[in-house]
N, C-alpha and C positions, 0 to 999 in steps of 0.2 A: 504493500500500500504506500510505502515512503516515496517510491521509487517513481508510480504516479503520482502521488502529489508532488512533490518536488520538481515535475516533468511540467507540471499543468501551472507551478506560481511562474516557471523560467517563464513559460510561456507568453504567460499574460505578463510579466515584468520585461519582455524583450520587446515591449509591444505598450509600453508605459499606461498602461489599462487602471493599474491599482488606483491611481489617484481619482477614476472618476467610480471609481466600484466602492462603495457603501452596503452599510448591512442589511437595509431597507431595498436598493435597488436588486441587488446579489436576489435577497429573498422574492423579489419579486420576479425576477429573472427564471430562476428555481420553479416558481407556478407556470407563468408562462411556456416555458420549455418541455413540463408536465402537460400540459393542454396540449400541444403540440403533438404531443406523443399519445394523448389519449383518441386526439382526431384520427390516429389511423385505426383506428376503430371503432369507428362512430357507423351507425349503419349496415355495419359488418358482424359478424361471428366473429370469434376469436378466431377461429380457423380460417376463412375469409379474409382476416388481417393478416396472419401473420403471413400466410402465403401468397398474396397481392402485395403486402408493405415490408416483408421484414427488414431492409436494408434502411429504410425509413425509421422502422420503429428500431434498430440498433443505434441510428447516429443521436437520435431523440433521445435517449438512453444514456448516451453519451454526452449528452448537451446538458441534461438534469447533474450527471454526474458532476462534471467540469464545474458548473457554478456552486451546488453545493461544497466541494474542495478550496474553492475560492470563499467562499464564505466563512469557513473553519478555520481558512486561514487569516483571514481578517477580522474572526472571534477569539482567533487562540485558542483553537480546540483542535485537541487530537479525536479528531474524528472517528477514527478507529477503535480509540478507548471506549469512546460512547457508546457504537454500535454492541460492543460487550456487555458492559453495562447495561444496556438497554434488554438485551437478551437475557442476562439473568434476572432482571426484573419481570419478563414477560417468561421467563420460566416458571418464577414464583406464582404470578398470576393464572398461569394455563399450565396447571402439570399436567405429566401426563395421565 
């Protein structure tokens, strides 16, 4: 995971992005790119989409990803921690 993010801040910092990226737009960016990814499926089956869009719904995937990373990294969050985190709590709540 380090190896991506550290891939994804080079990026947007070779590219002087940081300074207009805030935590408000970032998360809004994050919905947006989610909607995006949910239109290929709009109207469709799941099966419908993935096999008409999937190229579509992997970049959009992609694109949710990319901002969320950016975001973490302009919260200071190890993201990855979270995600752990976050899973043992939703252990706790849904055992098996």
């Amino acid at each position: 995971m380090r190896e991506l993010y550290d891939k994804v801040i080079e990026f947007r910092d070779e590219r002087n992005w940081s300074a207009n990226h805030n935590e408000k737009d970032l998360a809004i960016s994050i919905s947006l790119e989610a909607n995006e990814l949910l239109e290929n499926f709009q109207w469709k089956t799941s099966r419908e989409a993935v096999e008409t869009a999937r190229q579509d719904i992997k970049e959009e995937m992609a694109d949710v990803l990319i901002y969320l990373i950016q975001l973490a990294d302009k919260m200071d969050v190890e993201l990855e921690d979270e995600v752990y985190k976050k899973l043992e709590k939703n252990a706790r709540k849904y055992p098996k």
